[in-house]
Each structure stands twice: as structure tokens, then as C-alpha cells.
C-alpha positions as CSV (number, residue, x, y, z in Angstrom):
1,X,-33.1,-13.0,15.4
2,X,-35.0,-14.2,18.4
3,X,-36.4,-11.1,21.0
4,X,-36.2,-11.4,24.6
5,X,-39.3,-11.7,26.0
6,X,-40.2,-10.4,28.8
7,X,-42.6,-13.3,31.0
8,X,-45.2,-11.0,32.3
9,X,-47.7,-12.8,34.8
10,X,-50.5,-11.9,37.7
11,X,-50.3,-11.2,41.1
12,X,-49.6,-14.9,42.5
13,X,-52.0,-15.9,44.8
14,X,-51.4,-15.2,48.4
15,X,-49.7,-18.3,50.2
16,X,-52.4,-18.8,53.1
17,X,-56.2,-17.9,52.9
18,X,-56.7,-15.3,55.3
19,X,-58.8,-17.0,58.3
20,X,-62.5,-15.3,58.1
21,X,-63.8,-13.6,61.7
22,X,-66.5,-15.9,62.6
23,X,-69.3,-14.2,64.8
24,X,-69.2,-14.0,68.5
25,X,-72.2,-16.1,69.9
26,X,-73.3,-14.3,72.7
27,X,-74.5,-16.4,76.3
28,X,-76.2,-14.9,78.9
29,X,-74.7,-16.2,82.3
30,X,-76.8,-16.9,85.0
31,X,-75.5,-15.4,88.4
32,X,-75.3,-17.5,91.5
33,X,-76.9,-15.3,93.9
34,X,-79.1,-17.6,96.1
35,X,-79.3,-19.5,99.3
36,X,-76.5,-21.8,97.7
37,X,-73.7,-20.0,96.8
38,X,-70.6,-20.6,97.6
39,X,-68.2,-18.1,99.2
40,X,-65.4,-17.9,101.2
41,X,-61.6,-18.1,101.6
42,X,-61.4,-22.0,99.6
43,X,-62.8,-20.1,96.2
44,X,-60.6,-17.1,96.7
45,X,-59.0,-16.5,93.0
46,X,-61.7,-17.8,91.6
47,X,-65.4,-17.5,90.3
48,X,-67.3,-17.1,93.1
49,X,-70.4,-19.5,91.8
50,X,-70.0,-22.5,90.0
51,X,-71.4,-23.2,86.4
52,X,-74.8,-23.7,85.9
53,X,-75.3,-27.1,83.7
54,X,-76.5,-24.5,80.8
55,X,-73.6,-23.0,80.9
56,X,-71.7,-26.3,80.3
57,X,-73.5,-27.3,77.9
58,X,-73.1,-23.8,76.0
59,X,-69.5,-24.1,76.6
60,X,-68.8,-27.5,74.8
61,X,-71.3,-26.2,72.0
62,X,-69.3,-23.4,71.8
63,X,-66.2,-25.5,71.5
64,X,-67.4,-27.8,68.9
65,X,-68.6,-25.0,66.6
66,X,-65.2,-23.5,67.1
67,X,-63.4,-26.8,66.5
68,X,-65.8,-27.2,63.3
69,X,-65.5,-24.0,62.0
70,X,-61.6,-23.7,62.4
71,X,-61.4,-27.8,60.7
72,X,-63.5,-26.3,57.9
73,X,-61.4,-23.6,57.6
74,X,-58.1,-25.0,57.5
75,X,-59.5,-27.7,54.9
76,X,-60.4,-24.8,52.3
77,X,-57.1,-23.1,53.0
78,X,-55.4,-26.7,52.5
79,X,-57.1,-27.4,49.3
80,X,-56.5,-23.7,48.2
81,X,-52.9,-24.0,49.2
82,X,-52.5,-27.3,47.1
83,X,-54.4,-26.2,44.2
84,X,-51.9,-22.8,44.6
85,X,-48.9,-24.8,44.8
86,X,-49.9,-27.0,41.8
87,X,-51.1,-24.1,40.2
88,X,-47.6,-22.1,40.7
89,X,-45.7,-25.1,40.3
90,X,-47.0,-25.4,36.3
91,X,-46.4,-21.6,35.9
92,X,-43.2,-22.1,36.7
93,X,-42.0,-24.5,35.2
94,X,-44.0,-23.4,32.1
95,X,-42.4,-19.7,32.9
96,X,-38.9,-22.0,33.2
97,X,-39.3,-23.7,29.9
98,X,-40.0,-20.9,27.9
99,X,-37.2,-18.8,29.8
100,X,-35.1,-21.9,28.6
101,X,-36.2,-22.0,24.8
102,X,-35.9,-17.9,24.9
103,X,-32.7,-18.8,26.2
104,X,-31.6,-21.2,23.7
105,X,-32.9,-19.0,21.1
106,X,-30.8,-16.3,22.1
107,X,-27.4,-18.8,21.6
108,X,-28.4,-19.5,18.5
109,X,-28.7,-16.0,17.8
110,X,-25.7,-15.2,19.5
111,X,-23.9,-18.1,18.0
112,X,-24.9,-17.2,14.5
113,X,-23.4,-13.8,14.7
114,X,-20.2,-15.1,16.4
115,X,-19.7,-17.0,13.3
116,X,-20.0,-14.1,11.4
117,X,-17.8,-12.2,13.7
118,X,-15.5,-15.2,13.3
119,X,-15.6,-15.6,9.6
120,X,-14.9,-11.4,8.6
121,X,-12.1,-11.3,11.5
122,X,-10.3,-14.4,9.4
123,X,-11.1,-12.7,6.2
124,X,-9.3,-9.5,7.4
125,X,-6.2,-11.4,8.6
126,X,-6.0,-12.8,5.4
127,X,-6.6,-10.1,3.4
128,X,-4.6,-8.0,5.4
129,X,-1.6,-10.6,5.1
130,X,-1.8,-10.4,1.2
131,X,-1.9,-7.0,1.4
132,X,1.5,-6.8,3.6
133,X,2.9,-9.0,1.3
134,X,1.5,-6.3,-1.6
135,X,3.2,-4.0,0.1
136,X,6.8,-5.8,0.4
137,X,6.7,-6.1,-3.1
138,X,5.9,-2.4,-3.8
139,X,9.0,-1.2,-1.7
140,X,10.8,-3.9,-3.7
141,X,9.9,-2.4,-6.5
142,X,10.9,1.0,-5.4
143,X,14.2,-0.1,-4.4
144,X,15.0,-1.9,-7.6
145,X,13.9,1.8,-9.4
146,X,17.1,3.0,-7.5
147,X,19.3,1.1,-9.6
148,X,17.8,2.3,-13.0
149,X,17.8,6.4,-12.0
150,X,21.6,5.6,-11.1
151,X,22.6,4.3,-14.2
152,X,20.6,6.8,-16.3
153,X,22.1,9.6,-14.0
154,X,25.7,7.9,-14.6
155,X,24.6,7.7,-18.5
156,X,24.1,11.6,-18.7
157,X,26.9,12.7,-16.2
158,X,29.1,10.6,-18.5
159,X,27.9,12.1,-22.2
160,X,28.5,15.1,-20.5
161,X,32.0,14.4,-20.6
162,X,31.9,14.0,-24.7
163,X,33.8,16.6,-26.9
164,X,32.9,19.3,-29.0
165,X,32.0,18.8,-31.3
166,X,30.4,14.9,-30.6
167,X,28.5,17.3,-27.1
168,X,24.9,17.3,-29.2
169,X,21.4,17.0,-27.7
170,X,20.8,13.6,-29.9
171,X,18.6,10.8,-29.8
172,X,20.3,9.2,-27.0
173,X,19.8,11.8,-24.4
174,X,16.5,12.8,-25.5
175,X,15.5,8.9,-24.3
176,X,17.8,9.2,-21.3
177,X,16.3,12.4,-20.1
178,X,12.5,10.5,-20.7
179,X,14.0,7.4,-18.8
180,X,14.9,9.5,-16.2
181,X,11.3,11.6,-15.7
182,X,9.9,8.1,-16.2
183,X,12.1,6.8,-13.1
184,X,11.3,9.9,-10.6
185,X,7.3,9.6,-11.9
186,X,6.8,5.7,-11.0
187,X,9.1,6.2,-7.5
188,X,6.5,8.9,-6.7
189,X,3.8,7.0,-7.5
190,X,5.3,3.9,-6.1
191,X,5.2,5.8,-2.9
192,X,1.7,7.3,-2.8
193,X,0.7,3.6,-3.0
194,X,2.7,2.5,-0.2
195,X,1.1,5.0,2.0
196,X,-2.1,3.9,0.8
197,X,-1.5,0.5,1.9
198,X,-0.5,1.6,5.1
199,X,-3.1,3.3,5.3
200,X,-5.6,0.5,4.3
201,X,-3.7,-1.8,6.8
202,X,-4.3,0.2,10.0
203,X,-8.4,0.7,8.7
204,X,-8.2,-3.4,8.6
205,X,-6.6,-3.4,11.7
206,X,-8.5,-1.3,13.2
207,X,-11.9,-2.8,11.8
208,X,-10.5,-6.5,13.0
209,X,-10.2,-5.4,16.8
210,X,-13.3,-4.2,16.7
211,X,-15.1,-7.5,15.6
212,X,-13.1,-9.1,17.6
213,X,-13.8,-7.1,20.6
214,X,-17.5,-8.0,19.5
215,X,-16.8,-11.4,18.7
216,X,-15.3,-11.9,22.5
217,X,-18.0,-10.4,24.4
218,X,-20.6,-12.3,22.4
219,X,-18.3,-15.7,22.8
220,X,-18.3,-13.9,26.6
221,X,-22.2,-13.7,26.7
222,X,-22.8,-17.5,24.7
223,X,-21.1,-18.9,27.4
224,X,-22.9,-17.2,29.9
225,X,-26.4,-18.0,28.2
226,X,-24.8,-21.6,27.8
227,X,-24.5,-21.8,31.4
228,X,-28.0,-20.2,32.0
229,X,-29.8,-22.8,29.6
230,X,-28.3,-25.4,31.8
231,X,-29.6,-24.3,34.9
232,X,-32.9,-26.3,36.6
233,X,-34.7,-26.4,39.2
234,X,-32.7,-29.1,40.8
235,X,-29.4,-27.6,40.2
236,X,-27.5,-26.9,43.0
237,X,-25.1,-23.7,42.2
238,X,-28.4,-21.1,42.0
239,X,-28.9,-18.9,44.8
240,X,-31.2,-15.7,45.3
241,X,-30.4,-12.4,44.0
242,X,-33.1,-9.9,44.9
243,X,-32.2,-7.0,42.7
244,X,-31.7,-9.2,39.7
245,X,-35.1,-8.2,37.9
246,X,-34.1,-5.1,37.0
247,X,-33.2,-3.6,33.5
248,X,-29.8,-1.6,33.6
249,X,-30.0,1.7,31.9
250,X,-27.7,1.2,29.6
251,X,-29.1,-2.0,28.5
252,X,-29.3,-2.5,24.5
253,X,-32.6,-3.9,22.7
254,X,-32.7,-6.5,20.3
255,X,-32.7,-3.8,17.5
256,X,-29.6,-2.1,18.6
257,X,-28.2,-5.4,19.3
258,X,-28.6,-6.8,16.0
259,X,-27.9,-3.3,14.6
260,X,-24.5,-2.8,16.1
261,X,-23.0,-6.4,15.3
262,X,-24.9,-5.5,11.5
263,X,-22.2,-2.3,11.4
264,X,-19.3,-3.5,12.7
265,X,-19.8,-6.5,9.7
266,X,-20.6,-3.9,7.0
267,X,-17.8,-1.7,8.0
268,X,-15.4,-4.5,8.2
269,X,-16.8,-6.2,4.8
270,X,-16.2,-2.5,3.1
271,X,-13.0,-2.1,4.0
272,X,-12.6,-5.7,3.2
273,X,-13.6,-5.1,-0.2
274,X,-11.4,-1.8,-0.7
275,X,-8.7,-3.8,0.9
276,X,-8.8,-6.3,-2.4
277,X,-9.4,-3.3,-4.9
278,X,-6.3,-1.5,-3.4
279,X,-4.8,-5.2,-4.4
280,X,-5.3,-5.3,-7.6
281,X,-4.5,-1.9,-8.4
282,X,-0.8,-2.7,-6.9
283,X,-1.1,-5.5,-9.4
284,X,-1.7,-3.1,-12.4
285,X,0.4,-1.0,-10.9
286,X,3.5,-2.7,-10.4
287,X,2.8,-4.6,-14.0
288,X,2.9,-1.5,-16.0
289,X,5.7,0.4,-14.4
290,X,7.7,-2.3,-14.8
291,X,6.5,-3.2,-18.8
292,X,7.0,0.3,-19.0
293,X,10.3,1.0,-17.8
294,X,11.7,-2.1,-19.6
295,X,10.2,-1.2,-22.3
296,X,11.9,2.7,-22.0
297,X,15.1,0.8,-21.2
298,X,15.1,-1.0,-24.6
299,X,14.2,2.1,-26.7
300,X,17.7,3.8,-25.1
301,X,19.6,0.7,-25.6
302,X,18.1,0.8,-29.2
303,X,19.6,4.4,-29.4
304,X,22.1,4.0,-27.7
305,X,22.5,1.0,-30.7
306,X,22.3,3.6,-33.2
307,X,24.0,6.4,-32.6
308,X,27.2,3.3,-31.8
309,X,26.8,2.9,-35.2
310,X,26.9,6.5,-36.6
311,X,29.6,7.1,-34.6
312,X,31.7,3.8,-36.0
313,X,30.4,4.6,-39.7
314,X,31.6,8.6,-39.2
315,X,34.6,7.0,-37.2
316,X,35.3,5.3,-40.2
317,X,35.2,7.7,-42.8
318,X,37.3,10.0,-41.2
319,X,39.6,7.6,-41.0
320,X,39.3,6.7,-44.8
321,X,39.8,10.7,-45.6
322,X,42.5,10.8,-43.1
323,X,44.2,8.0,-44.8
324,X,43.6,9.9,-48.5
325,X,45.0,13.1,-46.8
326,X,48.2,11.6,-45.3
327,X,48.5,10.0,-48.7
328,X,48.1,13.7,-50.4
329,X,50.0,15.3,-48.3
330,X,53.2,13.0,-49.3
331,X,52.1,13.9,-52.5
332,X,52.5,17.4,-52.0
333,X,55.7,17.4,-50.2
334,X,56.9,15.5,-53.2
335,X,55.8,18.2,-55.8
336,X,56.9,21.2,-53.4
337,X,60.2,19.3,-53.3
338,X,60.0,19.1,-57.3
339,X,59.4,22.5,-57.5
340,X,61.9,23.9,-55.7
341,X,64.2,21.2,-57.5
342,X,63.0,23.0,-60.8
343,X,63.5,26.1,-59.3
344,X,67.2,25.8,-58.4
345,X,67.4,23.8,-61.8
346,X,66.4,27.3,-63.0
347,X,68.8,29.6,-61.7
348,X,71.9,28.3,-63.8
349,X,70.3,28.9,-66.9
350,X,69.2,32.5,-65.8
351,X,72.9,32.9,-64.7
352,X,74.1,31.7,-68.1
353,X,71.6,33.8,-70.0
354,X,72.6,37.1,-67.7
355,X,75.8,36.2,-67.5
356,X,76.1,36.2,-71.8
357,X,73.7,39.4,-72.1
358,X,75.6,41.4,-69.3
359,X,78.6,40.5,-71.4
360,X,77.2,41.3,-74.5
361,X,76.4,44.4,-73.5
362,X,80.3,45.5,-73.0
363,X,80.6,45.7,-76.7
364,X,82.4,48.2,-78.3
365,X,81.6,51.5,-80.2
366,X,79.3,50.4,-82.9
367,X,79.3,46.5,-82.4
368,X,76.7,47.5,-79.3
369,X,74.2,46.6,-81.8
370,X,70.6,45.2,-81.1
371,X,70.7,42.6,-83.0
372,X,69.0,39.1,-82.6
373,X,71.4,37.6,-80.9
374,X,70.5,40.6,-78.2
375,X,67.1,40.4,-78.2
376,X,67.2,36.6,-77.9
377,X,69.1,36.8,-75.2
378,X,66.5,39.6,-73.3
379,X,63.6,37.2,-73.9
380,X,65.5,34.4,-72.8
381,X,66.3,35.9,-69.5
382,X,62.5,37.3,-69.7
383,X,61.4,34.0,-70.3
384,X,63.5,32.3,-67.5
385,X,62.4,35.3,-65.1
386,X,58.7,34.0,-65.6
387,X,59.3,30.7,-65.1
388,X,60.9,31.4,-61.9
389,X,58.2,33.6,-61.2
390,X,55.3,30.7,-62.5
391,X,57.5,28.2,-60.2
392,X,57.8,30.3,-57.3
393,X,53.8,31.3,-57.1
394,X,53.1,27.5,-57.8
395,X,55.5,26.8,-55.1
396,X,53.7,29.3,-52.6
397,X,50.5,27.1,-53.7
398,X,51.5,24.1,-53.0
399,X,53.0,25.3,-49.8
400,X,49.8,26.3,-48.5
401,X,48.4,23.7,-49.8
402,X,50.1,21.7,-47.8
403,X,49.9,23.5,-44.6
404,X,45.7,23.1,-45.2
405,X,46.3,19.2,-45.7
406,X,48.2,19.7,-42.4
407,X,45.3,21.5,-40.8
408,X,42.7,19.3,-42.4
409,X,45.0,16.2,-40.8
410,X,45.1,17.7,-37.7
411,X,41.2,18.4,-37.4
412,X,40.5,14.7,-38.7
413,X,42.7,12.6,-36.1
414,X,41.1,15.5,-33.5
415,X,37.6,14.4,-35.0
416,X,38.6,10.8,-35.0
417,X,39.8,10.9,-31.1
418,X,36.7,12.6,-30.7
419,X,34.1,10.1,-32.3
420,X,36.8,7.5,-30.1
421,X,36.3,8.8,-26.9
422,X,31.9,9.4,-27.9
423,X,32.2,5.7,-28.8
424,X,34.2,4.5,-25.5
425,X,31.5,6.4,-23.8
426,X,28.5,5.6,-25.0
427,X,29.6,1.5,-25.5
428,X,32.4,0.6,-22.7
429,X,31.1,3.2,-20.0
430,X,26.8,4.1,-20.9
431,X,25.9,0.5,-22.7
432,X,28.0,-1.7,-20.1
433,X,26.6,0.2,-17.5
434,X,23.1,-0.4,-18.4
435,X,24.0,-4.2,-18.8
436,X,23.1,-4.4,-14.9
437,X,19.3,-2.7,-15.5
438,X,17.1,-4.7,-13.0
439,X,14.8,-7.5,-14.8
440,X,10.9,-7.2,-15.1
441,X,10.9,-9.4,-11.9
442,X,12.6,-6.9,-9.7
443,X,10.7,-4.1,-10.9
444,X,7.2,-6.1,-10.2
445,X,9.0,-6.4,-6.8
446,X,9.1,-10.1,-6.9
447,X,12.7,-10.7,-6.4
């Protein structure tokens, strides 16, 4: 950068040589004092005596040494004027022309750092533009994280309405609770980076007005420079200003010139440069929350897959069991209908038998005998008394048995209504739900 140089020159030499104090020539005057001297009322005013000849004489000598003396004096003062004149004249336009190229080096100067100026202010607007536009897409993004945490809050709220005793901590929820800390980590981290970019916005912001607070007053001082290099000595829009010459205090030097422009450039460039880092980071960082909640979102649709199917397949066998119970229980019903059928079937034999052994038993005198016929008859009744007994117990079997096929039908159609609600849940309300998760382009905030 070029220095201002301060044109330091001699005393300039005085305008007029001082005239030099020529010796006074000294005359003696002769005094008119004799017989001839005139006198009287015509000289009154006057010299009393006329001049002597000498005295003439002396007087026009006198005059002509003046005369020669001042000619020769005001020829040296011309020719010291002129050679002053000429000699002041090159000095200054010398002094002028070297003013000018200082001048002239100080625009280019000037100029070269208003390009600078120039150049990091459009860098910052554009940087700072991309950077807005980084920052639309991150509160994109943290919108379109709304709609996921809504449908995994709807998913949970919803299995909580499952049955006992389908109400487990399974597979499913154990995704749906990590989709859901997922969610609430990237919307906080979403917004730490949003206020980050804020506050990286107002820095560039900040660090643009000041170069182009700089930029102005140096496009402010070019054009006053420009104006200065144009100036000659036959313009005519110059006038004097006396107190002109003088530094003002708070007057910078080509070192703190220089040096302040140098900061502001620096500081702008850095922030500049942390402006595109911040960039690319919101790059990673919207990439891999949104890979990473899509990629959450297909491991609880894969469970969600799953446990559909264990439900169907347990769904399913229930149903099949259900089927063979309804199937044994007509069974039953049949046989505890036989049963009782053989036990009625029973009770006219028993009759007959008692009926024959109670009449045997009114025999007279002697013919109350125990003979075969009698004990026949008391086994037979024994017999039939057992049977009744065997058909009865079996009958209180199959009874029960029959009110446990009821039970066991009961709990499978509640098991099946069960596993038919879990499934209406997890597939008509959770899965159809999560049919409306936002697509990788959402969450990178570009839609």
C-alpha cells in the first residue's frame, strides 16, 4: 500500500530583496555670507543664499549615484525575483506532481481494498442467503417430526387400549417407545441448530454492515481523492483554505489504515468460513435424522409386520381348537344324554329285580329259604345298584366335563375377540396410521 508522504521543503525565498542602505555622502555647504548675498522680503520662505556651482554640481552627482545605485539594485532584485519565481514555479509543480502520483497511489490503494470490501460483502449475502435457506429447511424438518411423534403417540395411546391378556410389553412397543425418544432427541437437536443459525446469521449480518460501512467511506474517500487527482493549477473550483495543513488528531496512519480494513476482512472471512461449516453440518444433520428416522420407522412397521402375524397364526389356532371344542362338546352332550338314557333304561330292571326279591321274601314258614333263586336275585339287584352307581358317577363326569368344554369355549371366543380387537389395532388403527409417515424429503426439509 502506498504511504502518504508528507512534501517537506525550505523556507521559500523571500519575494523582494530587501533594498541595502547605501552610505550617506556627506557635502560641506558653503555659506553665502559676503558682500553679495541676497536678502530680503522676495527670498522670504526660502534659502537665504543661492547655490554655489559646487554645490550643483554635487547635487546632480549625487542624483546620478542615487539613480545608479537604486537601477542596480532593482536589476538584482529583478533577476533574483525571476530566478525565485522560476525557481518556485518548478517546486511546485514538481511538489504538484508528486502530490498528484501520491494521490493516484492512494486510489489505487483505496480502490484495491474497496474491491475487497466489495467482494467479502457479496460473499456474505450469499452465504448468508444459503444459510437462510438452510435454515427454512431445518424448521421444515422440525415440522414434518410433528407428524411422526403424533402417530407414534397415537400408536401407544392405542395399544393401550388392547386386552388382557394381548396388554404385553412386546416387540412392537419396545420400537415405538425408541421411535418416540428418537423423535423428541432429533426435534431437540433440530432446534439447537436453528438457534445456531440464527445466531450465525446476525454475526454475518453484523460483520456485512461493517464492511460496508468501510466499503462506503472508502467509495466516500476514492471519490474525494478522485476529485483531488483532478485538480491543476488551472482549474478553476480551488480556493484558499488557510488551516488546511494541519493534521487532525484523530487522524489514522497508513498502518492503522491498512490494519483496520485488514480486520474487518479477516473477521468477515471467519465468520464467512464458519458460516459454510455451520452449512454443511445442517446437511449431515438433516441427512441422518431423516435416514435415521425412516430407517426407525421401517424397523416398527417390520414389527408391527410380525407381531400381525403372531396374532393371525394364534388367531387362528384358537379358532381351530375352538372349532374341536364346539365339536367335543356335542359330543359330550350326546354321551351325557346316553347316559342318562341308560340310566332310566336302568331303573325298570332294578324295579323288576326288587320288585321279585321283595316278593320273594313274603314266603311262607319254611319256603323262606335262601336258595339260588334268592341269592340271584340279591346280586342281581347288587349288580344293577352298581351299574346305576358306575352310570351315575360317569354321568357326574361327563357333566363336568362338559361344563370345562363350556369354560374352555368361553375363554377361547374371549381369547379369539381378544387377538381380534390386538389385530384391528395394531393393522386398521397403528399400521394405517403410520401409512401417512412423512417421506425422506420432508424430513431433509425439502418439501
Amino acid at each position: 500500500m502506498a504511504q502518504t508522504d508528507i512534501l517537506l521543503t525550505k523556507e521559500p525565498a523571500p519575494q523582494t530583496v530587501p533594498a541595502c542602505q547605501l552610505p550617506r555622502k556627506l557635502y560641506d555647504v558653503a555659506r553665502n555670507t559676503g558682500a553679495h548675498t541676497s536678502s530680503g522680503l522676495a527670498t522670504s520662505g526660502f534659502r537665504t543664499a543661492k547655490y554655489l556651482l559646487d554645490e550643483w554640481f554635487q547635487n546632480c552627482y549625487a542624483r546620478y549615484h542615487q539613480a545608479f545605485a537604486d537601477r542596480d539594485q532593482s536589476e538584482r532584485q529583478r533577476h533574483e525575483s525571476q530566478q525565485l519565481a522560476a525557481e518556485t514555479e518548478a517546486l511546485a509543480q514538481r511538489t504538484q506532481q508528486d502530490s498528484t502520483r501520491k494521490v493516484g497511489g492512494r486510489l489505487q490503494d483505496t480502490h484495491g481494498w474497496k474491491s475487497e470490501l466489495q467482494r467479502q460483502v457479496e460473499e456474505l449475502v450469499s452465504e448468508t442467503e444459503q444459510l437462510l435457506a438452510q435454515k427454512e429447511r431445518l424448521e421444515r424438518a422440525l415440522d414434518a417430526t410433528a407428524g411422526p411423534f403424533s402417530i407414534v403417540t397415537d400408536n401407544l395411546q392405542c395399544r393401550d387400549r388392547r386386552q388382557q391378556p394381548d396388554l404385553v410389553r412386546d416387540c412392537v412397543e419396545i420400537e415405538l417407545l425408541k421411535e418416540a425418544e428418537l423423535i423428541r432427541n432429533i426435534q431437540e437437536l433440530l432446534k439447537r441448530t436453528i438457534m445456531q443459525a440464527v445466531s450465525q446469521i446476525r454475526l454475518n449480518r453484523e460483520h456485512k454492515e461493517s464492511c460496508e460501512m468501510d466499503w462506503s467511506d472508502k467509495v466516500e474517500a476514492y471519490n474525494i481523492d478522485e476529485a483531488c487527482c483532478r485538480y491543476n493549477s488551472q482549474s478553476t473550483d480551488v480556493q484558499f483554505y488557510p488551516h488546511s495543513a494541519t493534521f487532525e488528531e484523530s487522524a489514522s496512519t497508513p498502518e492503522t489504515w491498512a490494519k483496520f480494513t485488514q480486520e474487518h476482512l479477516y473477521r468477515a472471512e471467519r465468520e464467512r468460513l464458519a458460516s459454510v461449516n455451520l452449512r454443511n453440518l445442517i446437511d449431515c444433520i438433516l441427512q441422518d435424522t431423516s435416514e435415521d428416522l425412516r430407517l426407525q420407522c421401517d424397523a416398527v412397521n417390520l414389527a408391527f409386520g410380525r407381531r400381525c402375524e403372531e396374532l393371525e397364526d394364534a388367531r387362528h389356532k384358537l379358532e381351530h381348537h375352538l372349532r374341536k371344542t364346539l365339536r367335543e362338546i356335542t359330543d359330550q352332550e350326546h354321551n351325557i344324554a346316553a347316559l342318562k338314557q341308560a340310566i332310566k333304561d336302568k331303573e325298570a330292571p332294578l324295579k323288576v329285580a326288587q320288585t321279585r326279591l321283595y316278593q320273594h321274601s313274603h314266603r311262607p314258614n319254611v319256603e323262606l329259604c335262601r336258595d339260588a333263586a334268592q341269592f340271584r336275585l340279591m346280586s342281581e339287584v347288587e349288580e344293577l345298584n352298581l351299574s346305576l352307581a358306575a352310570l351315575k358317577e360317569k354321568l357326574l363326569e361327563a357333566e363336568q366335563s362338559l361344563r370345562n368344554l363350556e369354560d374352555t369355549r368361553m375363554s377361547l371366543e374371549k381369547d379369539i375377540a381378544v387377538k381380534t380387537n390386538s389385530l384391528f389395532i395394531d393393522r386398521h388403527k397403528c399400521m394405517a396410521h403410520r401409512a401417512h409417515y412423512p417421506t425422506v424429503l420432508q424430513l431433509a426439509g425439502y418439501q
